[in-house]
Structure formats: structure tokens, C-alpha cells
N, C-alpha and C positions, 0 to 999 in steps of 0.2 A: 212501640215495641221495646222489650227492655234490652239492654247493654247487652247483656252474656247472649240473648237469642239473635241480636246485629252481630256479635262478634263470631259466634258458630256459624253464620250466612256466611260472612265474608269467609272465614277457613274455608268451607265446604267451593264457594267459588272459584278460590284461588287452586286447589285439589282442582276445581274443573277444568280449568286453564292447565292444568301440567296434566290433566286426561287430554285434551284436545292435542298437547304436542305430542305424547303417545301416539295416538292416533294417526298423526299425520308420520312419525317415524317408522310407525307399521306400515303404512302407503309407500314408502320410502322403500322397504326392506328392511328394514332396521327394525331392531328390538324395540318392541313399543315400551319407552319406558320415556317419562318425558318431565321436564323442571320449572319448576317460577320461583324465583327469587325475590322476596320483598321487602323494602326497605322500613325502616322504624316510622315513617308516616303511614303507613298502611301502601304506599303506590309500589305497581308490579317495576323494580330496574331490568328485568333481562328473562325470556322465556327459551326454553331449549330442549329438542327432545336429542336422542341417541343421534350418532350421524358419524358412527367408527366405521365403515363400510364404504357411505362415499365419502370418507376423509381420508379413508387407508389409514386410521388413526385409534390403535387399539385405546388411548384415553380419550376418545371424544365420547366420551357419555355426556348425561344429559346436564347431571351434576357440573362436573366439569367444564361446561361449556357454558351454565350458566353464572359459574363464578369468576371465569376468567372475564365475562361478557363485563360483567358489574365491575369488576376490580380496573380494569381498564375504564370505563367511565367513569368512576368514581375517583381514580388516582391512587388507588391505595389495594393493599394486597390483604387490610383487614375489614371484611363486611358486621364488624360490631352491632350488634342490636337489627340484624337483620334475621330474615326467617327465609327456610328453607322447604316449599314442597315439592314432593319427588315421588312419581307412582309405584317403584319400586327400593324396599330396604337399600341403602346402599354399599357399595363394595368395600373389601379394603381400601382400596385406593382411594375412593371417593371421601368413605367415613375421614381419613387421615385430614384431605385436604377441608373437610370441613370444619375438622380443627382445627388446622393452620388459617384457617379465616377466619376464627373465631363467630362462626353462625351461631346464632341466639337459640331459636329452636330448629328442629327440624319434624317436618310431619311426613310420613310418607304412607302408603297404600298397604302393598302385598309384601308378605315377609319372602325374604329368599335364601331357604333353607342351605340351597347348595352353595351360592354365591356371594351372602349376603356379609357385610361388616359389622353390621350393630348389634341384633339380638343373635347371628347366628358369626359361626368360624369365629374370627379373630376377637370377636367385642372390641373394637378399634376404642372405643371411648370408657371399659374398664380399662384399661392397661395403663400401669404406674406409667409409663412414656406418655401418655397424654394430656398435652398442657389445656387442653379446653374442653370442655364435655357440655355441649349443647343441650338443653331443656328436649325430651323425645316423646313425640307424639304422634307410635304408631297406629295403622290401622283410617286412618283417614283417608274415604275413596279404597278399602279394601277390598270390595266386591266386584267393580269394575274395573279397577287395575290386575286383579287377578285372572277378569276373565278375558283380558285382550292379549293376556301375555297366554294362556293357555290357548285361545282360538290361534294366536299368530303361529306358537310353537308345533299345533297339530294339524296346522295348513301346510306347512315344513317337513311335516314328517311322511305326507300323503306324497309330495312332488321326488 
């Protein structure tokens, strides 16, 4: 098997893994939206879905939770040459602190029009204020991230 077609497996895995904590954040109540963090060996440091609901914690996204997780294992507040999957676009909030981490890429799923940081509202990572701008690789796992966050939101809408 050549290099790029191992390297596309491992991407798409890792995306699987951050569908799976979706998943279980949807089982949760929580916005299925969910994260894996990897370090510049290729190994997963820290997975996390949404969990602002039972945290009473309007920042525990999944983002969020998975970079605090690594930054405390790890010692340090900068994840350098690490990568980022996340099944949904991320927030302002999130885009910022993914700067202030200096994450190497980030790959995520479904865009979010209304909510989102990167390609939609603020562009957190065009704006002269930011000091890092992470390599961006949307659309990975966009099909099924889309549709957990639509089946979660119109089970929501029915109750």
C-alpha cells in the first residue's frame, strides 16, 4: 500500500474516532459533535465529545476539552505539530484557542453556517490578531457528521 493511501486510512480513522465521541455526546444529550487530538507520532493524546450540559459548562466543547485534556498531560499550553479532528467547523471560541495552541492542522466534518469560526462569522484564523493559523482540512467525515447533527437537532424539535 503506498504512503498517501496509509496516510488517507489513518485521517479517515481518526475522523472515525471523533464520529464515535459524537455519538456517544448525542446519547448524552449533548450536541453530537465530538474531538481527537494527535500527536506528531501519529498516537491519539486525548478524545472528547461536547459535555456543556452535564458540565453546566457553556465552554466544554469537544475542542475544548480535548485540548485542555493534552495540555495538562503533556505539561505545556502549546500542542506544536499536533493535529486536530473535530466533526463540526469550530466556534469562535474554539478557532481562537486553537491558536493559542498552536495546532498544526485541523481537519473537521460539517461546515456551520450559523455558528461556525473558520470558513463562516468571524474567520478567527484570517484576522490580522492571529498569531497562528493552522494548516485546514475541511470536509473530512462531512457526510456523517452532518447527518448526526441534523437527525440529533430534528429529534429536538419533535419533543
Amino acid at each position: 500500500m503506498d504512503d498517501d493511501l496509509m496516510a488517507a486510512q489513518t485521517r479517515l480513522g481518526h475522523m472515525e474516532r471523533a464520529l464515535e465521541e459524537a455519538r456517544a455526546a448525542g446519547e448524552r444529550g449533548e450536541v453530537p459533535v465530538g474531538a481527537v487530538l494527535v500527536a506528531p507520532s501519529g498516537s491519539i493524546v486525548a478524545t472528547a465529545g461536547n459535555r456543556t450540559r452535564e458540565q453546566s459548562d457553556p465552554s466544554a466543547h469537544a475542542e475544548m476539552l480535548v485540548i485542555r485534556a493534552a495540555a495538562a498531560e503533556l505539561g505545556s499550553e502549546r500542542l506544536i505539530d499536533h493535529d486536530l479532528y473535530v466533526t463540526l467547523e469550530p466556534c469562535p471560541m474554539c478557532a481562537a484557542v486553537i491558536s493559542f495552541a498552536r495546532i498544526r492542522r485541523l481537519y473537521y466534518g460539517a461546515s456551520d453556517p450559523k455558528s461556525g469560526g473558520v470558513e463562516h462569522g468571524p474567520r478567527i484564523f484570517s484576522q490580522t490578531t492571529c498569531h497562528h493559523r493552522p494548516d485546514l482540512y475541511p470536509g473530512l467525515g462531512e457526510v456523517e457528521a452532518a447527518t448526526l447533527l441534523r437527525e440529533f437537532f430534528a429529534t429536538r424539535r419533535l419533543d
